[in-house]
Backbone as JSON, one array per atom type, in Angstrom:
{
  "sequence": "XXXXXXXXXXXXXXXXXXXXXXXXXXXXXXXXXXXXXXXXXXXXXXXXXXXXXXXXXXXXXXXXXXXXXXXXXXXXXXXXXXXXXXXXXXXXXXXXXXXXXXXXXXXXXXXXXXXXXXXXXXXXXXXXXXXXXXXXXXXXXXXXXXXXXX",
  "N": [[11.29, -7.0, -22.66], [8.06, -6.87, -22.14], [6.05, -4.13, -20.18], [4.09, -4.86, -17.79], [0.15, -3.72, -17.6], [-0.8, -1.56, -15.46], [-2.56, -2.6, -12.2], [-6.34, -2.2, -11.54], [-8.42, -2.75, -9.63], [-11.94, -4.15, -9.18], [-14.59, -3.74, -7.22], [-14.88, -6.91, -4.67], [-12.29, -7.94, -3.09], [-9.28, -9.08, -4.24], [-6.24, -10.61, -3.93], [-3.32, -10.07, -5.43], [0.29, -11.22, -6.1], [2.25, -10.5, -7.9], [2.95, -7.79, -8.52], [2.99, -5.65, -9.79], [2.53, -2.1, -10.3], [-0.6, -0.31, -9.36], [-3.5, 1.96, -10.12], [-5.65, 4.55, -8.82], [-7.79, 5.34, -6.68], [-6.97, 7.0, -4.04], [-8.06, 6.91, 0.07], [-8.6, 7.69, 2.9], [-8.07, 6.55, 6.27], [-10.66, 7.24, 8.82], [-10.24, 9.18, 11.89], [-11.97, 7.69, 13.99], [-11.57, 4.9, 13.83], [-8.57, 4.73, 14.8], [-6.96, 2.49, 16.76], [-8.53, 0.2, 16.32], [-9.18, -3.21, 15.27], [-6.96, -4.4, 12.97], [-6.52, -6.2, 9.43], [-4.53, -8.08, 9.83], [-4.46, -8.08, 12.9], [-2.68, -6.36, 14.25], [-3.09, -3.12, 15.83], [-5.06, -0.26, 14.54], [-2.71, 2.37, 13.58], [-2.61, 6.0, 13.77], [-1.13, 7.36, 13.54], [0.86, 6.33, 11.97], [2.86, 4.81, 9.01], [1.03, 3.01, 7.23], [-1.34, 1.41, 5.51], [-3.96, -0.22, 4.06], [-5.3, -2.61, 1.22], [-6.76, -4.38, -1.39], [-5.92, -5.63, -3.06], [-2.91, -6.04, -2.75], [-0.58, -8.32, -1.24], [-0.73, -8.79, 2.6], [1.59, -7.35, 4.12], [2.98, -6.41, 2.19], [5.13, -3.56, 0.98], [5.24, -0.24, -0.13], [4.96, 2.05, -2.5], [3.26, 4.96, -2.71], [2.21, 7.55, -4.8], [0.64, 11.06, -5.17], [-1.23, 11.61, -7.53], [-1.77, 14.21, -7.86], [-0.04, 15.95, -7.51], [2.45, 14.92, -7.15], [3.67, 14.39, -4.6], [5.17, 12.05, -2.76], [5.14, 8.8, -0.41], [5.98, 6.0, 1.53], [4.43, 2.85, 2.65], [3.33, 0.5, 4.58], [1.51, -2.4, 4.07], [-1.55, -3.47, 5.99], [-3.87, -4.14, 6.18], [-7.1, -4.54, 4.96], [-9.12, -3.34, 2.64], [-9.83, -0.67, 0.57], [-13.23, -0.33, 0.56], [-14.56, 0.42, -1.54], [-15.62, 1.2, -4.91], [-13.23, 1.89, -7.23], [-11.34, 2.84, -5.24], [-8.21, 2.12, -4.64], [-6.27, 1.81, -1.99], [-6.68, 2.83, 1.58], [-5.18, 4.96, 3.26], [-3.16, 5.47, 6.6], [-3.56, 8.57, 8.46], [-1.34, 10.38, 8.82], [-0.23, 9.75, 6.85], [-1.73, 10.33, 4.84], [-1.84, 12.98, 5.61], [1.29, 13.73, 4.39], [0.85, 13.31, 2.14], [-0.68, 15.59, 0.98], [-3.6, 14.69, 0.78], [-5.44, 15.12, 2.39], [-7.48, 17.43, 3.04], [-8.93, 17.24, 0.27], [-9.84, 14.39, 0.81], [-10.0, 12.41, -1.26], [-7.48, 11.61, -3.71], [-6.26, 10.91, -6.78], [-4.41, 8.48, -7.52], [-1.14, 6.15, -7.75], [0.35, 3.09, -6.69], [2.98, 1.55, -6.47], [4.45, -1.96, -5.54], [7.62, -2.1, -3.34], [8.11, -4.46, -2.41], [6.97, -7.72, -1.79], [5.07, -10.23, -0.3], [5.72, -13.6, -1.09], [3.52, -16.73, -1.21], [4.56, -18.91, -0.84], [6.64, -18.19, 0.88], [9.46, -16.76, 0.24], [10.12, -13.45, -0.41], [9.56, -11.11, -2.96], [10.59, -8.31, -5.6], [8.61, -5.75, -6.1], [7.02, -3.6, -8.81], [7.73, -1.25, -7.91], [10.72, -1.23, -7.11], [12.66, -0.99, -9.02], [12.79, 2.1, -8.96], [13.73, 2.53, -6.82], [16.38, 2.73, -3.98], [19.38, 1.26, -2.89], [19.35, 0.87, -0.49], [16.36, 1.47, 0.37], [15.41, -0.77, -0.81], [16.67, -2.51, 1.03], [15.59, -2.26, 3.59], [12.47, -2.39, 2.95], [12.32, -5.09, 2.11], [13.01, -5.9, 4.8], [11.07, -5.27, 6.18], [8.65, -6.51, 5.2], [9.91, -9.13, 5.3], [9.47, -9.43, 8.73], [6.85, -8.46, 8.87], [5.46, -10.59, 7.67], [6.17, -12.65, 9.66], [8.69, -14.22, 9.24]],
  "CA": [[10.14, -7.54, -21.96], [7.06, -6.01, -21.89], [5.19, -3.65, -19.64], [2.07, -5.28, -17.49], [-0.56, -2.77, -17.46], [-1.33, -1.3, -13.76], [-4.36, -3.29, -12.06], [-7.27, -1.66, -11.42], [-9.57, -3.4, -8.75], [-13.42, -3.45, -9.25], [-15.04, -4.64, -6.26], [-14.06, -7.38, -3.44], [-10.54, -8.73, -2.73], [-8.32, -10.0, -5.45], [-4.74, -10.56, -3.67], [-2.35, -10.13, -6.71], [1.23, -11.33, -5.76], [2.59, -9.95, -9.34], [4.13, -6.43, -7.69], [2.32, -5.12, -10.93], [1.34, -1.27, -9.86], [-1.91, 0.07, -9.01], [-4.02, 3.09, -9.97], [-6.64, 4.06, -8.57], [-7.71, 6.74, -5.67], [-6.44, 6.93, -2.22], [-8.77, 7.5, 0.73], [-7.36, 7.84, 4.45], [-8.85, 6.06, 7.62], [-10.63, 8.48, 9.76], [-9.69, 8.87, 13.02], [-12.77, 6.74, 14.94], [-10.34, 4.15, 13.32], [-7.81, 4.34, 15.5], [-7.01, 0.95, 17.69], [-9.56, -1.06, 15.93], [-7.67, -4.1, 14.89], [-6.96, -4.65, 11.15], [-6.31, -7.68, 9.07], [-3.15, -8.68, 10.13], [-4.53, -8.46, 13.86], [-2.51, -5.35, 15.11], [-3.88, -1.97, 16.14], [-4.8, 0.99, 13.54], [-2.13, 3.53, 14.56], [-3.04, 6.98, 13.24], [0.74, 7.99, 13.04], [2.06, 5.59, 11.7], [2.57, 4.83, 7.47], [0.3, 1.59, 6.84], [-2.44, 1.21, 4.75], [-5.24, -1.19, 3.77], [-5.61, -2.87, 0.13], [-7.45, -4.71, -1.78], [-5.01, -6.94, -3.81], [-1.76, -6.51, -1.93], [-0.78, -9.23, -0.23], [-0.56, -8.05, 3.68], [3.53, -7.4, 5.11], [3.47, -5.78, 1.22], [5.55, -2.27, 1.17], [4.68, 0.18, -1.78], [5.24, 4.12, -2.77], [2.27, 5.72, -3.2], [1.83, 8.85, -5.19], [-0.51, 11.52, -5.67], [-0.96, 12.1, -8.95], [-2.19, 15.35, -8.84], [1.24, 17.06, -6.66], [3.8, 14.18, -6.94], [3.92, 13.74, -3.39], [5.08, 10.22, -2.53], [5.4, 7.82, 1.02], [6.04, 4.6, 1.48], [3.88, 2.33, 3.24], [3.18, -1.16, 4.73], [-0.14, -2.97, 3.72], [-1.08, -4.02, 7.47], [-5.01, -3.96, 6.12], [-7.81, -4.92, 3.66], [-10.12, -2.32, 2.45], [-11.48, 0.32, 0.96], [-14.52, -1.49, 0.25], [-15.45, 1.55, -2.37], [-15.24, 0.97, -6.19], [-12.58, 2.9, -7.45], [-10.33, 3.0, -4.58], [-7.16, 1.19, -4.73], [-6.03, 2.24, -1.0], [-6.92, 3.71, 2.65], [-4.25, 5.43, 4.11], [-3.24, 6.26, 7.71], [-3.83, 10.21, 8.53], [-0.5, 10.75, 8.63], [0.66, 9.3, 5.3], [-2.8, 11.21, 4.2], [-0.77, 14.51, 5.44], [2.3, 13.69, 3.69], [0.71, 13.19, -0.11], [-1.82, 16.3, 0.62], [-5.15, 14.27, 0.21], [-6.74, 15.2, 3.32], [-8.54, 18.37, 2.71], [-10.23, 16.86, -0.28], [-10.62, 13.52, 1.14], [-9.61, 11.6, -1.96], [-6.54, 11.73, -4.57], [-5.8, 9.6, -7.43], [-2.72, 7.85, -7.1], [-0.32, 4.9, -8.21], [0.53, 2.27, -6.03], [3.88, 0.85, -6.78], [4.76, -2.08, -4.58], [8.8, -2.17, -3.64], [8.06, -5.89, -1.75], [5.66, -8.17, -1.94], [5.26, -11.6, -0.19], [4.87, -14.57, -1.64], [2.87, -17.89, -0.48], [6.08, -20.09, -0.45], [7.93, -18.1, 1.91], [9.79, -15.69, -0.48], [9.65, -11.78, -1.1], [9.47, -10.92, -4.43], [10.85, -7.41, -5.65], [7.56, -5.04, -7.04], [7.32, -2.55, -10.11], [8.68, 0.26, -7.48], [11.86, -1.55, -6.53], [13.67, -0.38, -9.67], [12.81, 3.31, -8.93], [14.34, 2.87, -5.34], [17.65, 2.93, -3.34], [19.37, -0.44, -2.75], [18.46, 1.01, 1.18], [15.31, 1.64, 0.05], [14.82, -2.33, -0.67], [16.59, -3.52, 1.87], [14.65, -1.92, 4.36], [11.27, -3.26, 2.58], [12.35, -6.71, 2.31], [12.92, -6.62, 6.17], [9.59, -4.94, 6.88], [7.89, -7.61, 4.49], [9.86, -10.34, 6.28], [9.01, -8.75, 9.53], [5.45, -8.5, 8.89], [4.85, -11.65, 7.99], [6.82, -13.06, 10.86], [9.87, -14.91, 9.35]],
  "C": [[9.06, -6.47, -21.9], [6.01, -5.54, -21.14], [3.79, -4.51, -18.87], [1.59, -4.09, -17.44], [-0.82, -2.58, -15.73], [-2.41, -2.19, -13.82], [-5.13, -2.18, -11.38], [-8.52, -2.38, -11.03], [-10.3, -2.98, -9.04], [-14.07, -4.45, -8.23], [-14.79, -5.33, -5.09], [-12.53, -7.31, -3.38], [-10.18, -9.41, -3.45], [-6.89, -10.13, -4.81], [-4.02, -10.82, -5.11], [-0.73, -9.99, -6.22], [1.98, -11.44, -7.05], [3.67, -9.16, -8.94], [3.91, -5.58, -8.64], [1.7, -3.88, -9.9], [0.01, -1.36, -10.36], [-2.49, 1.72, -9.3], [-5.37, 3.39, -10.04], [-7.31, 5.79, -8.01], [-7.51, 5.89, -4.33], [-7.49, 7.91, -1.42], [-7.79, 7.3, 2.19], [-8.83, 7.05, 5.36], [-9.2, 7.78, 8.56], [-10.57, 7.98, 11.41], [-10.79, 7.63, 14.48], [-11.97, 4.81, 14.78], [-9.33, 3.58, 13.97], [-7.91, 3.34, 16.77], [-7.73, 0.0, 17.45], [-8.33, -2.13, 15.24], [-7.72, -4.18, 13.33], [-6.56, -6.1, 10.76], [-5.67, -8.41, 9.83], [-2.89, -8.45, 11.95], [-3.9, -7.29, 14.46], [-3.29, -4.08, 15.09], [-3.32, -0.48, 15.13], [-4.04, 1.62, 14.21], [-2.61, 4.45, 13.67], [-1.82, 8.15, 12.64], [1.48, 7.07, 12.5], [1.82, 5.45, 9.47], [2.08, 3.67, 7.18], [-1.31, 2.08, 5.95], [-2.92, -0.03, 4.16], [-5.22, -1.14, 1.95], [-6.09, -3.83, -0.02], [-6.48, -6.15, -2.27], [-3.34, -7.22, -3.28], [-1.34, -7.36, -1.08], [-0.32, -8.46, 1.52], [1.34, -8.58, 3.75], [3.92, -6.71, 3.48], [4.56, -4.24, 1.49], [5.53, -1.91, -0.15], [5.39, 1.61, -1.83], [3.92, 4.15, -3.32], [2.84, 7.1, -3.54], [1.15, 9.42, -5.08], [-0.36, 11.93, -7.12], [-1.02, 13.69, -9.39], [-0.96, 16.45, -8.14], [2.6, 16.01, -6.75], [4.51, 13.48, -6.09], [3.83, 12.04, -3.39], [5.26, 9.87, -1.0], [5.5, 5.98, 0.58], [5.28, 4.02, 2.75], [3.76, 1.21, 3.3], [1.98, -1.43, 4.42], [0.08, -3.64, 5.21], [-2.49, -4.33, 6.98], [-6.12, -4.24, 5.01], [-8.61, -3.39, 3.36], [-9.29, -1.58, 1.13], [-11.96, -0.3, -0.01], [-15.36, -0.53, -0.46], [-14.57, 1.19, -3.96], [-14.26, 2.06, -6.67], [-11.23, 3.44, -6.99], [-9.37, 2.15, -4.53], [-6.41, 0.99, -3.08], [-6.22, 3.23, 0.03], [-5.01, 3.76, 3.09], [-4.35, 6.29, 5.81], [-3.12, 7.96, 7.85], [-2.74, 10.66, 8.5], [0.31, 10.6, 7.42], [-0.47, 10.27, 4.43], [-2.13, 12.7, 4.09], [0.77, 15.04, 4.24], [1.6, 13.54, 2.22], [-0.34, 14.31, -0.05], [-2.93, 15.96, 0.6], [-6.01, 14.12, 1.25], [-7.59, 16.19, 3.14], [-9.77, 18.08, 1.88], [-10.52, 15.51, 0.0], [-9.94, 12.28, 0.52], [-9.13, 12.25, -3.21], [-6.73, 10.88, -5.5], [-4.53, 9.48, -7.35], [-2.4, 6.22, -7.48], [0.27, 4.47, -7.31], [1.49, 1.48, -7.05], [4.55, -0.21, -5.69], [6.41, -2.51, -4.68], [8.85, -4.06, -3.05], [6.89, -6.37, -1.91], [5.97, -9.52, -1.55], [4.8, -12.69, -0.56], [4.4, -16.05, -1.05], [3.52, -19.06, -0.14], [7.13, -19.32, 0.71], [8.74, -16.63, 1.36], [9.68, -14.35, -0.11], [10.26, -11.71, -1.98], [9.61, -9.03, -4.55], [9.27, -6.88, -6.16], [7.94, -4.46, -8.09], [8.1, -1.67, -9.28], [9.94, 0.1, -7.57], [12.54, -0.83, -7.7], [13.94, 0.85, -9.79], [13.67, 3.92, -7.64], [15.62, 2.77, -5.38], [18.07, 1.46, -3.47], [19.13, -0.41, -0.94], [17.0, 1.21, 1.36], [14.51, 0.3, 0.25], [15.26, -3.16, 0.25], [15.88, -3.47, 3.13], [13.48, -2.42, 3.76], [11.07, -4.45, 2.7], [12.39, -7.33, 3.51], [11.89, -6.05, 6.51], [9.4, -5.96, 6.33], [8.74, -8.78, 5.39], [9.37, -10.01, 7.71], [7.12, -9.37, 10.01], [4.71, -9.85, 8.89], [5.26, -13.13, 8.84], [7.58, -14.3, 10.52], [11.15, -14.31, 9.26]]
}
C-alpha cells in the first residue's frame, strides 16, 4: 500500500479525518491565553499537553516532533488555530518546553496523529499509531473517546 503524502494546510480550517501526518511549524499559546475557552468549550490550561489545529478533528491525540532536536510529546487537539499560514499547530507552554521551541518561538515539526475521531462515532487509528506502544494507543483511544464524550 502506498504512502499518503503529509498534509500541509494553507489557510482556514480543513478537518481531515484521514490520521494522514502533518508538517508544518509549531507555535505555542502565550500565556494571556490562559482560561480563555477554546473550541471544545473548556479552559486553556498552560500546563497541561493540548493543542489547537487546523485539520484535526477535536478529542484527536498526536506526537509532535521537532524536527530540528527530535524532541517529541503527545498531545490532545482541544483547539482550532493557528490562524498563520504555515503553521500546522499551537501548543500549550508546557508541551512548548518539552520539544525546545520556546526560545525561538517557532519549530518545524510533524504531526503524527495516534487517534482520530470519526463522525459516526468511531476512533480511527492515525499514521503515529504504528510507531507507538499498544499502551500508548490504548490510552489515546480513551482520551479521544473521553474528549468527545462517549
Amino acid at each position: 500500500m502506498a504512502k499518503l503524502p503529509a498534509v500541509t494546510p494553507r489557510g482556514g480550517i480543513h478537518v481531515d479525518h484521514s490520521g494522514r501526518k502533518e508538517r508544518g511549524k509549531a507555535s505555542y499559546y502565550a500565556l494571556h491565553f490562559a482560561d480563555r475557552k477554546m473550541a471544545n468549550g473548556r479552559k486553556m490550561n498552560p500546563n497541561s499537553n493540548i493543542a489547537a489545529s487546523k485539520t484535526l478533528p477535536l478529542g484527536s491525540v498526536a506526537k509532535v516532533t521537532n524536527l530540528e532536536n527530535g524532541k517529541t510529546a503527545t498531545v490532545k487537539v482541544e483547539d482550532r488555530g493557528p490562524f498563520v499560514d504555515g503553521r500546522v499547530v499551537d501548543l500549550a507552554p508546557k508541551v512548548a518546553n518539552e520539544l525546545d521551541l520556546k526560545k525561538r518561538g517557532v519549530a518545524p515539526v510533524e504531526v503524527k496523529p495516534l487517534t482520530v475521531p470519526q463522525p459516526d462515532g468511531r476512533v480511527k487509528l492515525g499514521a503515529g499509531a504504528a510507531e507507538a506502544s499498544a499502551e500508548e494507543i490504548r490510552q489515546a483511544v480513551d482520551t479521544t473517546k473521553e474528549l468527545a464524550g462517549r
